[in-house]
DORODREN-709616 format. One line per 4 residues: number of its first residue (from 1); their letters; for each residue x, y, z of C-alpha. Coordinates in nm, 3 decimals. Layout:
<rs>
NUM	A	X/Y/Z; ...
</rs>
This chain:
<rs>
1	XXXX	-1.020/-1.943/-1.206; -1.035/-1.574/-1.158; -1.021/-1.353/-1.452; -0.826/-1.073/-1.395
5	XXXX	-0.792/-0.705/-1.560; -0.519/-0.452/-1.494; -0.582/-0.090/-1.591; -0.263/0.060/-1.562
9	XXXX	-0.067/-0.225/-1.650; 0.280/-0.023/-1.768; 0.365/0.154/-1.439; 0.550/0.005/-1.137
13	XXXX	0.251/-0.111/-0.987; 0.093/-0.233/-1.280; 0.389/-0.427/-1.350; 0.464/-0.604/-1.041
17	XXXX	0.091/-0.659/-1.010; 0.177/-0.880/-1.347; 0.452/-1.064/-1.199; 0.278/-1.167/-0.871
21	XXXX	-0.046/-1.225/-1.110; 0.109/-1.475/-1.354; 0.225/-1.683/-1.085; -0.101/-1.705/-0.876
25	XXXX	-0.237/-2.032/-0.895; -0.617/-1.940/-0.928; -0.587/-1.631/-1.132; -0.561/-1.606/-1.546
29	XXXX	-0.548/-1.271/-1.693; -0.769/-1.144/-1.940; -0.750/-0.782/-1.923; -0.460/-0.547/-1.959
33	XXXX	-0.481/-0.184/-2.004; -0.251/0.093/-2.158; -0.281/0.397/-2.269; 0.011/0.552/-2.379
37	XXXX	0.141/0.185/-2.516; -0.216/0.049/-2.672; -0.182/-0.153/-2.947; 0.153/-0.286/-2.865
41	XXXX	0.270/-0.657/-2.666; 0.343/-0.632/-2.313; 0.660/-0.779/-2.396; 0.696/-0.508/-2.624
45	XXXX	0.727/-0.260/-2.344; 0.864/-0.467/-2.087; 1.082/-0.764/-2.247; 1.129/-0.937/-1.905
49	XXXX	0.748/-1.030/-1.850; 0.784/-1.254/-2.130; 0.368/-1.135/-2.157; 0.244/-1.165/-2.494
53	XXXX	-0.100/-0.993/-2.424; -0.182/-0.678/-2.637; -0.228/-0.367/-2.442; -0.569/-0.235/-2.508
57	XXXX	-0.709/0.118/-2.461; -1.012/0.135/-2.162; -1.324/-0.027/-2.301; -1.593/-0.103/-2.008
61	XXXX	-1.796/-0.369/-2.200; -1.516/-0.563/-2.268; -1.419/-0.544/-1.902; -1.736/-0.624/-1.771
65	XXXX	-1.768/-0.936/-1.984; -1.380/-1.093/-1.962; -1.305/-0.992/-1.609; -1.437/-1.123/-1.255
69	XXXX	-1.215/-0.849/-1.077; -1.002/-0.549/-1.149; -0.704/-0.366/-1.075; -0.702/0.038/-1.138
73	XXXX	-0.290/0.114/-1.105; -0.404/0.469/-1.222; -0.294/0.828/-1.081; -0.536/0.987/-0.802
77	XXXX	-0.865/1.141/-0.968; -0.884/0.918/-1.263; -1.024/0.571/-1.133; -1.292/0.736/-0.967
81	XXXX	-1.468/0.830/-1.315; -1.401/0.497/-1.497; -1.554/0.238/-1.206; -1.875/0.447/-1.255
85	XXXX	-1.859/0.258/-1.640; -1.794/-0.080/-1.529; -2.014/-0.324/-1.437; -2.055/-0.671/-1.222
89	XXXX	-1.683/-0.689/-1.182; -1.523/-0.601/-0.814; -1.243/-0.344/-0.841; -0.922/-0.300/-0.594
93	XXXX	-0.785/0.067/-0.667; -0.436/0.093/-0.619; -0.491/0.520/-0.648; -0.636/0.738/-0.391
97	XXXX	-0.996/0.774/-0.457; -1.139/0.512/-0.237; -0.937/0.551/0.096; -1.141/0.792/0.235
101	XXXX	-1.415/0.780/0.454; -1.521/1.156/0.373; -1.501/1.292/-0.017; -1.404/1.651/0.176
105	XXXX	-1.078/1.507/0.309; -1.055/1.401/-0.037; -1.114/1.716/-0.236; -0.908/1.928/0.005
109	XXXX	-0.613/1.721/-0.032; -0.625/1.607/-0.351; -0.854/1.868/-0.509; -1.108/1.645/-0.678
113	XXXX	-1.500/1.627/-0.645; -1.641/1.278/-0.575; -1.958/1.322/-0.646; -2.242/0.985/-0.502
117	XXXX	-1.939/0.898/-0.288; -2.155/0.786/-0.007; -2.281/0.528/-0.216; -2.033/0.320/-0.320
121	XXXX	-1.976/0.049/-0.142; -1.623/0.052/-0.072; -1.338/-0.037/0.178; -0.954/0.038/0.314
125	XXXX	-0.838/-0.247/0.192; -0.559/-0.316/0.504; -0.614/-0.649/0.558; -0.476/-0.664/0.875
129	XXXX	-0.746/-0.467/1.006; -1.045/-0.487/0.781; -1.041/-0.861/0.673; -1.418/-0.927/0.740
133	XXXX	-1.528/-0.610/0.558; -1.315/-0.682/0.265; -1.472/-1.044/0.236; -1.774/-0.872/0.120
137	XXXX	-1.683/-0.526/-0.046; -1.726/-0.435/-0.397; -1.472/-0.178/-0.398; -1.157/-0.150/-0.242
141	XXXX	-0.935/0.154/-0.202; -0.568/-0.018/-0.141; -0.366/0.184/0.086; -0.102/0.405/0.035
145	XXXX	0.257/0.246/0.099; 0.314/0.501/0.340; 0.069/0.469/0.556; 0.072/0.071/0.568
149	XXXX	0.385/0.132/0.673; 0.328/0.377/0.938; -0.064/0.186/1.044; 0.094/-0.128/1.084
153	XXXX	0.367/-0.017/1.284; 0.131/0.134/1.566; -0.179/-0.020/1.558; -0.084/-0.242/1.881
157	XXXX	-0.011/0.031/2.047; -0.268/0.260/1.999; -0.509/-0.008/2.005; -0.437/-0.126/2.354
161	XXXX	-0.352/0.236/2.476; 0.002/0.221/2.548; 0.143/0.548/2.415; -0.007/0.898/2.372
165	XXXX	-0.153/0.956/2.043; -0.170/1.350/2.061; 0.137/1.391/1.854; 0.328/1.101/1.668
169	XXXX	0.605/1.224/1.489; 0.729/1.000/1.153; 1.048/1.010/0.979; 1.047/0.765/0.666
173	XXXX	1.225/0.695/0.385; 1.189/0.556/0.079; 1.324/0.435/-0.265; 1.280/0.606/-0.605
177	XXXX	0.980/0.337/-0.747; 0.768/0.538/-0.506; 0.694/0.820/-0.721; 0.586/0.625/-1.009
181	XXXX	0.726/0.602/-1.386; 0.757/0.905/-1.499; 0.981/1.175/-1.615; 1.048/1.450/-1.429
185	XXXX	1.410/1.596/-1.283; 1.397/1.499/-0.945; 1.427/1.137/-1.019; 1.673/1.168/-1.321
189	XXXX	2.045/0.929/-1.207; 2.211/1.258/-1.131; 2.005/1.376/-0.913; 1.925/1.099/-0.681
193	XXXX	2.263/0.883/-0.691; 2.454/1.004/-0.371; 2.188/1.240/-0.227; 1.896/1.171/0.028
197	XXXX	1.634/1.493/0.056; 1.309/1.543/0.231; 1.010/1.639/0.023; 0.650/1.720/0.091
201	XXXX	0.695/1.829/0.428; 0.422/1.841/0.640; 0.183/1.841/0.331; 0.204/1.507/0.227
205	XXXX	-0.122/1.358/0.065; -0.069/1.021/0.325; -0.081/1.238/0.645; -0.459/1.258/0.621
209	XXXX	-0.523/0.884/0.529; -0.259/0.807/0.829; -0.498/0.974/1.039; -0.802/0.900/0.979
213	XXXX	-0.691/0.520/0.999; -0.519/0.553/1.339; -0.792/0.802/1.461; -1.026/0.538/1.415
217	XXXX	-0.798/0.244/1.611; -0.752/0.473/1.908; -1.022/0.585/1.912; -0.966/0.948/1.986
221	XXXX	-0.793/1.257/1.742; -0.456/1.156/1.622; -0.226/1.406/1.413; 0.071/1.296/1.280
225	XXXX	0.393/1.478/1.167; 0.536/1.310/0.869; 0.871/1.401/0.668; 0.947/1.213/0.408
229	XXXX	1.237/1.143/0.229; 1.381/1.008/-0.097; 1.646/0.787/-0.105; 1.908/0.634/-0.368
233	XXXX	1.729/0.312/-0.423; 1.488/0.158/-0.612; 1.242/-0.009/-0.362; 1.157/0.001/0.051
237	XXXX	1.062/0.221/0.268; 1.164/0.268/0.643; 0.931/0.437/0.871; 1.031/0.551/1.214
241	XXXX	0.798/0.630/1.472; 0.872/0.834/1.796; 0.551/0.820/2.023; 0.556/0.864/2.402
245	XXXX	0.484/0.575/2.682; 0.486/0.511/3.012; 0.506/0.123/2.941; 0.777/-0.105/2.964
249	XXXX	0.959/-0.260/2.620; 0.864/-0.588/2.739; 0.500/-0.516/2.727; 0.470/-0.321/2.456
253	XXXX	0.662/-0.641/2.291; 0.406/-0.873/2.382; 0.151/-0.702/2.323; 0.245/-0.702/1.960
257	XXXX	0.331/-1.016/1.909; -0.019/-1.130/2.061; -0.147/-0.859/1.820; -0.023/-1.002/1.540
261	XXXX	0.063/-1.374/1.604; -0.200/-1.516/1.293; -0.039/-1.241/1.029; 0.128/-1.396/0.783
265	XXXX	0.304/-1.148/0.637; 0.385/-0.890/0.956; 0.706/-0.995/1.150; 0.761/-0.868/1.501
269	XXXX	1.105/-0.831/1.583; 1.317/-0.901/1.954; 1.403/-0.580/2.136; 1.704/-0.447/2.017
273	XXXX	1.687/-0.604/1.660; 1.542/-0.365/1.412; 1.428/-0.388/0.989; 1.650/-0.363/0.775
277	XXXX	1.434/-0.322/0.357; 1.643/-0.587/0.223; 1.489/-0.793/0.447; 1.138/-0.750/0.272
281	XXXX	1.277/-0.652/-0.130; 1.043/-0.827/-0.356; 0.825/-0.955/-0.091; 0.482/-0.904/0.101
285	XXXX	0.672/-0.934/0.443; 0.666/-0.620/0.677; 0.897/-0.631/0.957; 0.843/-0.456/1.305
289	XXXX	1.109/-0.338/1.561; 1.098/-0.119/1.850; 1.329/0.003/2.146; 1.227/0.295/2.455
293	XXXX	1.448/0.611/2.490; 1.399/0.630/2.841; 1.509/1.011/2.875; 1.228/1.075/2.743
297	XXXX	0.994/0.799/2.731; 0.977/0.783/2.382; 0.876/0.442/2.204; 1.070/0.413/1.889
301	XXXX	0.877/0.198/1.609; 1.055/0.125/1.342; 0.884/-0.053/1.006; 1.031/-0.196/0.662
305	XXXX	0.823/-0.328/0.368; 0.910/-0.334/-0.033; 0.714/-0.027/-0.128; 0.571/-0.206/-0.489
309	XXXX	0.462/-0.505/-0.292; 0.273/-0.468/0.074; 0.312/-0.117/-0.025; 0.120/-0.144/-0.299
313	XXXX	0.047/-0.444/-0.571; 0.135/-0.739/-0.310; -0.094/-0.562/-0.095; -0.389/-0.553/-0.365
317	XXXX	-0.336/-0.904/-0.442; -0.390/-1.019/-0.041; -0.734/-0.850/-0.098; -0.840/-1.021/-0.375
321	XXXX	-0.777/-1.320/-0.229; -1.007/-1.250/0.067; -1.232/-1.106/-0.168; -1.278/-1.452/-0.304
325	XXXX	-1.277/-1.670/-0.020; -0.901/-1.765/-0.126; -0.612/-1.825/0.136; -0.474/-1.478/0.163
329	XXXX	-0.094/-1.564/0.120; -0.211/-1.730/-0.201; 0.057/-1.614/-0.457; 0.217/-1.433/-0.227
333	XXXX	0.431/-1.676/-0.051; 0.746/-1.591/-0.202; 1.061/-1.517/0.000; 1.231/-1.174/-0.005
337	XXX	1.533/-1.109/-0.256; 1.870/-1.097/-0.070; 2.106/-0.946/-0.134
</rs>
């Protein structure tokens, strides 16, 4: 069995990397982690988990010896400080501080020093892409849900050089469990119920971890234009893509579904059939469409996945099963929630 620790185990992530946890049939959990509600039963906090585990505040030793592996479900700048204390365990961060391949791109965007950076063994843990590397990484830095929304979604493309990366313009959308628990006006009932606003725009921390991901798969300088927006609901996120081609819809088709024919989670859709985030709510599942505006030449890409799960703690769990030589869909097999 893997023993398991989860830093972070109150917020969204944390908790739905408990649910997919407790059903995993090589995992047992011996960790979990709370600040603000140490001391108290997980099912104190959350009834539903029906978790009797006490939260405890961070103490490295006692990670180091009850734990073979580690989530951090932390906010950006504060994982990168507590790894340095904990020893012979892998970690999988579901925060920022170990997507990037350069600790400038880092500090500029999220205004942070990582100091030894460049000597920490780590990975971008999308699987899809990096499987090999992640078989043998001590650290991995989990993506953003953003951006595994946006990679997956072109990664064919630019791969096999059928549009022009210069400028890729991205319009997504997603639910309200994206920004986290925590209190703050924007998210209050009032103020999201019956609206739909952009936020961030064109200084979203995920543009530079979208590009540096798709710079590297093309092969040549990418930059992306991202908007995105908030929606009224609680999970999914929709990314459209508008790219230019001078390929047919047929090939571009088949190229992706030769691209991604052995993914088990990443669904690529007929022409003229496109996602829909129901289709994915609760799941690992990511579903791929597409259709050519022929005005214009512009591909249209269009992505869905359940922001808390391939977005996020679904996604962490596919890495630590290829971190241990497990079946990746292991725990993870579960069917989408519909309606």
């Amino acid at each position: 069995m893997i023993k398991v620790g989860i830093i972070g185990a109150t917020g969204y992530t944390g908790l739905e990397l408990l649910r997919i946890l407790k059903n995993h049939p090589d995992v047992r959990i011996t960790y979990l982690s709370s600040k603000t509600y140490a001391g108290k039963k997980m099912s104190e906090v959350y009834p539903s988990t029906l978790e009797d585990t006490v939260l405890e505040e961070f103490n490295p030793e006692k990670i180091s010896k009850l734990c073979d592996v580690v989530f951090t479900a932390l906010p950006a700048g504060v994982t990168y400080g507590l790894v340095q204390k904990m020893e012979n365990v892998k970690i999988i961060d579901l925060g920022a501080d170990f997507r990037f391949d350069d600790p400038n791109t880092y500090k500029e965007w999220y205004g942070s020093e990582l100091e030894k950076y460049d000597e920490i063994n780590r990975v971008y843990g999308l699987p899809e892409l990096y499987r090999e590397s992640i078989k043998k990484a001590g650290i991995v830095g989990n993506p953003g849900c953003y951006p595994t929304s946006v990679i997956l979604a072109l990664t064919p493309a630019l791969k096999y050089g059928l549009v022009d990366s210069d400028t890729i313009v991205v319009d997504a959308k997603s639910g309200v469990s994206g920004a986290g628990r925590k209190e703050k006006m924007d998210y209050l009932f009032s103020e999201i119920n019956e609206n739909l606003r952009p936020y961030n725009v064109a200084k979203h921390r995920h543009v530079p971890e979208m590009e540096q991901e798709l710079k590297k798969i093309s092969d040549r300088d990418v930059r992306v234009i991202f908007t995105p927006h908030l929606v009224p609901m609680t999970r999914g996120i929709l990314s459209t893509i508008y790219v230019k081609t001078n390929v047919s819809l047929e090939e571009i088709h088949r190229a992706y579904l030769s691209f991604y024919k052995k993914e088990p989670f990443v669904h690529v859709l007929p022409p003229g059939v496109y996602p829909s985030t129901k289709w994915c709510y609760g799941s690992n599942h990511v579903f791929i469409g597409m259709q050519i505006e022929r005005r214009t030449n512009m591909l249209i890409l269009m992505s869905a996945i359940d922001n808390l799960v391939k977005g996020a703690s679904g996604q962490a769990v596919q890495n630590m099963n290829i971190m241990f030589g497990l079946d990746e869909s292991k725990g993870l097999e579960f069917t989408p929630v519909y309606p």
